[in-house]
ROGUPA-712433 format. One record per residue (C-alpha): residue in one letter; x, y, z. Coordinates in steps of 0.05 Angstrom, whole numbers, padded with zeros to 5 digits, always signed. Example, Ala and Ser with C-alpha at 12.3 -4.5 7.8 and 13.67 -1.06 7.14 Angstrom:
residues 2
A+00246-00090+00156S+00273-00021+00143
END
This chain:
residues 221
X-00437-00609-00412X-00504-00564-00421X-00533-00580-00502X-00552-00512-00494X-00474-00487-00502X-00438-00479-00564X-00401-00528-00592X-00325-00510-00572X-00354-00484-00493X-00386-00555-00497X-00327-00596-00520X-00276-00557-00462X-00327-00563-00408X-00338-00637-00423X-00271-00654-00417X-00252-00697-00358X-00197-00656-00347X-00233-00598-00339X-00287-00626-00293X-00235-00660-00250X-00198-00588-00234X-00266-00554-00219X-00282-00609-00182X-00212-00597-00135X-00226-00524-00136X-00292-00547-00096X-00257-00603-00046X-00266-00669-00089X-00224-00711-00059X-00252-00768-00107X-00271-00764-00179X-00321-00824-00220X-00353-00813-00285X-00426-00843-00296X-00446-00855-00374X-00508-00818-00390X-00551-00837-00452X-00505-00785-00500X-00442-00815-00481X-00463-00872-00484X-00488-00865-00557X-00419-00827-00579X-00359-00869-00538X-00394-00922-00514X-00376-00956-00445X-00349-01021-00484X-00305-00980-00525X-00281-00928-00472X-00260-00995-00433X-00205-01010-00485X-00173-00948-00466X-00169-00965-00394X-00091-00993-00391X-00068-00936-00438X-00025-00886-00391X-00039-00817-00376X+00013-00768-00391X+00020-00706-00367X+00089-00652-00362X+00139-00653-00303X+00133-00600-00265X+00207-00561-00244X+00213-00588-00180X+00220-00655-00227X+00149-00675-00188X+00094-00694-00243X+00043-00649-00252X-00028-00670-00259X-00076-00627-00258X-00141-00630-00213X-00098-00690-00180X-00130-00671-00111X-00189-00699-00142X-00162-00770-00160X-00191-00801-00216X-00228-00868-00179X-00259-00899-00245X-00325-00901-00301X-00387-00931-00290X-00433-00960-00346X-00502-00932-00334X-00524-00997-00302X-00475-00995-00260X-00478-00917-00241X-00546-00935-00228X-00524-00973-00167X-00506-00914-00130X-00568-00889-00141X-00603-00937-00097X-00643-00900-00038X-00630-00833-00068X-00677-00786-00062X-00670-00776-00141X-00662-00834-00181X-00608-00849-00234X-00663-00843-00293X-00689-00776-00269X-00620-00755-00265X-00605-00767-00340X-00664-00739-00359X-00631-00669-00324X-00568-00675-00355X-00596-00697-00420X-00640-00626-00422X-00614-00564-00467X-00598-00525-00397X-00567-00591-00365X-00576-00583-00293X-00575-00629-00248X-00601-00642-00182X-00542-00646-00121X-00559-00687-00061X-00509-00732-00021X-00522-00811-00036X-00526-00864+00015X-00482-00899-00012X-00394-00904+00013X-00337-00912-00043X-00267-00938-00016X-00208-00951-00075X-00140-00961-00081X-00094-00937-00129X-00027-00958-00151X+00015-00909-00194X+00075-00930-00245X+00108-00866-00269X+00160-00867-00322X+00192-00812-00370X+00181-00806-00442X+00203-00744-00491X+00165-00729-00554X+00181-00657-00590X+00132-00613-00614X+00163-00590-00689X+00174-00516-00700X+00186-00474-00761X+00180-00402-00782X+00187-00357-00844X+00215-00295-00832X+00164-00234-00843X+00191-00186-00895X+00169-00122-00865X+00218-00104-00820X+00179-00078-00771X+00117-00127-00773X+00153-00190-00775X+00164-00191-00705X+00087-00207-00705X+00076-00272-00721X+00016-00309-00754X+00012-00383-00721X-00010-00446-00758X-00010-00515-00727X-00038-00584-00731X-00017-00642-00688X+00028-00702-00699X-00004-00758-00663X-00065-00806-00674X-00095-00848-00614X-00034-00903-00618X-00035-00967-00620X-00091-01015-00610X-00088-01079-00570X-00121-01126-00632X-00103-01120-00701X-00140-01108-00757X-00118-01130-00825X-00051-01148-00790X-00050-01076-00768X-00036-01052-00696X-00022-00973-00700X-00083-00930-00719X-00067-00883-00767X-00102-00821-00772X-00114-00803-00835X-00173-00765-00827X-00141-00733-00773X-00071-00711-00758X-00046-00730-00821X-00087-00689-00858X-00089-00635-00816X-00005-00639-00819X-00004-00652-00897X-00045-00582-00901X-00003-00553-00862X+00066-00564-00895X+00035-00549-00966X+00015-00483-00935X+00081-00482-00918X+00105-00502-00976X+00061-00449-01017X+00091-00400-00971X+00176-00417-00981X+00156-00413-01051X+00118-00347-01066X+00152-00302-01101X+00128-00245-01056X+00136-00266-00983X+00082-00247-00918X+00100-00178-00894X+00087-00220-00814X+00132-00274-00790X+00091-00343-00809X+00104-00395-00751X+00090-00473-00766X+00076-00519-00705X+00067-00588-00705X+00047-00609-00634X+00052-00680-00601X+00015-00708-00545X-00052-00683-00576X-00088-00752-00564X-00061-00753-00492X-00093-00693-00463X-00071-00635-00503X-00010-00641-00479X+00035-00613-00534X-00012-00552-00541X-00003-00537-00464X+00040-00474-00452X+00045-00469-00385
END
């Protein structure tokens, strides 16, 4: 996204799940993601590759059908910058000139159709999992403004579980993370149960899972 946004625009309209549903919005049929120098630099391509076999998860719609959204616009696969570079070939922009666009404070790039034709095939393996989100509330003492509610949260999950050890040590735990983001929570919490004079609005506590797998947890629709 644009360097020129601020920093929570940025992060949203970075996501790949956000560009994937704009993306459908416009008649994608096909989604790939080229490094650029900045990605690069932050998650680089060798790294992002270690997430490739980890599973996508996503809610089940009523119908029981899963719901993914921007799926008109199937995810196809990630291209080092090398390798993006190789669609470039008899563009009428090049791949470096295109960086250099997206790499500017107003990141804007130039749109032209390449000469080039990508065919894939995918193979899906869907499966059912359940992980709660972790609610609790402390009733407001006013009794007209505790059915507002103050809401504090934090999320549950780290990134999982890595496919090499370290130290003996598969699962990555988040200390920096989640767990201190939960820990401040339930002291808040805590500090809360135990005041001697209690918040005049309800105080609700939410502990969401799925976090590291899209946001899922925090999704309320």
């Amino acid at each position: 996204a644009p360097k020129s946004l601020q920093t929570e625009e940025r992060a949203y309209f970075s996501n790949t799940r956000t560009k994937r549903i704009e993306a459908a919005k416009r008649g994608a049929i096909g989604f790939v993601s080229i490094y650029t120098p900045t990605t690069n630099r932050v998650f680089g391509f060798e790294r992002g590759k270690q997430t490739w076999q980890s599973p996508a998860v996503g809610w089940r719609a009523a119908t029981g059908a899963v719901r993914f959204d921007g799926g008109e616009a199937v995810p196809l696969g990630a291209f080092s910058m090398p390798g993006g570079a190789k669609l470039f070939a008899g563009a009428p922009v090049s791949s470096d000139e295109v960086m250099k666009a997206a790499e500017s404070p107003e990141g804007v790039t130039p749109r032209f159709e390449l000469p080039v034709r990508l065919s894939a095939t995918l193979k899906s393996d869907i499966k059912d999992i359940a992980s709660a989100n972790v609610v609790g509330m402390i009733e407001g003492s006013d009794p007209t403004l505790k059915d507002e509610a103050v809401v504090l949260s934090a999320h549950l999950d780290h990134i999982g579980v890595s496919t090499a050890a370290e130290n003996g040590d598969v699962i990555n735990n988040g200390a920096l993370d989640n767990a201190a983001g939960i820990a401040t929570m339930l002291e808040v919490a805590r500090g809360f149960a135990n005041a001697q004079t209690k918040p005049t609005r309800s105080v609700v506590f939410d502990a969401l899972t799925a976090e590291e797998k899209g946001l899922v947890g925090s999704d309320i629709k």
